[in-house]
C-alpha positions in Angstrom: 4.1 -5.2 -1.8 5.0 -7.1 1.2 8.5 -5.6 1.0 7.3 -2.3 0.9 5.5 -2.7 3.6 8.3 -4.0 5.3 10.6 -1.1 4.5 8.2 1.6 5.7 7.6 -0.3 9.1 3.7 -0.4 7.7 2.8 -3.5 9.8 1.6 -3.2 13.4 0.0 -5.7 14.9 -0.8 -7.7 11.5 -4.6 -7.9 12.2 -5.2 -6.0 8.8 -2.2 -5.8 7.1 -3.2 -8.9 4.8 -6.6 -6.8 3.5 -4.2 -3.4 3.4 -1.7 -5.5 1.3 -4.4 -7.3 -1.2 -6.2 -4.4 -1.5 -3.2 -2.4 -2.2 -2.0 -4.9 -4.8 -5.1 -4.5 -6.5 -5.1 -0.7 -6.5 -1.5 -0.7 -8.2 -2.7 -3.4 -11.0 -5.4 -1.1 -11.9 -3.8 2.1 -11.6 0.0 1.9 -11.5 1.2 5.6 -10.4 -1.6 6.8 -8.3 -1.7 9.9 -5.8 -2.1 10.1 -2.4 -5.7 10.9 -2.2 -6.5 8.0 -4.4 -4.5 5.6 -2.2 -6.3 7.2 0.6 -9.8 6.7 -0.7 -9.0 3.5 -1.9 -7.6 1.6 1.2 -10.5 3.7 3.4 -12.4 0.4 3.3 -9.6 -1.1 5.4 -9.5 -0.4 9.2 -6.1 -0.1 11.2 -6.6 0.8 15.3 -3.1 0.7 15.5 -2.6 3.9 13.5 -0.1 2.8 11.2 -1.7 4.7 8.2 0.8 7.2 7.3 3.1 4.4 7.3 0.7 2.3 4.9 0.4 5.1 2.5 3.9 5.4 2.2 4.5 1.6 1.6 2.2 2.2 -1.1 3.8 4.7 -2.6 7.0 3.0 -2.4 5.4 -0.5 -4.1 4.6 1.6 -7.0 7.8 3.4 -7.6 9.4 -0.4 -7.2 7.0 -1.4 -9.6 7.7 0.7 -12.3 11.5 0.3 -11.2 11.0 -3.7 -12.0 8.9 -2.7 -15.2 6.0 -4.3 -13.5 3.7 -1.5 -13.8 1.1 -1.7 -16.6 
């Protein structure tokens, strides 16, 4: 996850990047592949004022594809 994150330049100023990177752990061990919106709905818990969202959703999306690249998906 954390090099995801790295790779998508998803970290500001690292206030909430631990919660955005737990919770986004979590998602992808329950649901391995899942879409944008669910990302979305599931990190909206999270707060970022430094805007980095769009980057955070695609560090996401990115962890999951490496995931299943790794055969670490369930």
């Amino acid at each position: 996850m954390q090099e995801a994150f790295i790779a998508r330049g998803a970290f500001q100023c690292g206030f909430c990047t631990p919660g955005f990177v737990l919770m986004a752990r979590q998602l992808l061990d329950e649901k391995p592949d899942p879409t944008e919106d669910e990302i979305r709905h599931y990190l909206s818990g999270n707060l970022c004022r430094c805007a980095a969202y769009p980057e955070i959703i695609e560090a996401v999306k990115l962890a999951a594809r490496m995931r299943k690249e790794r055969g670490l998906s369930r």
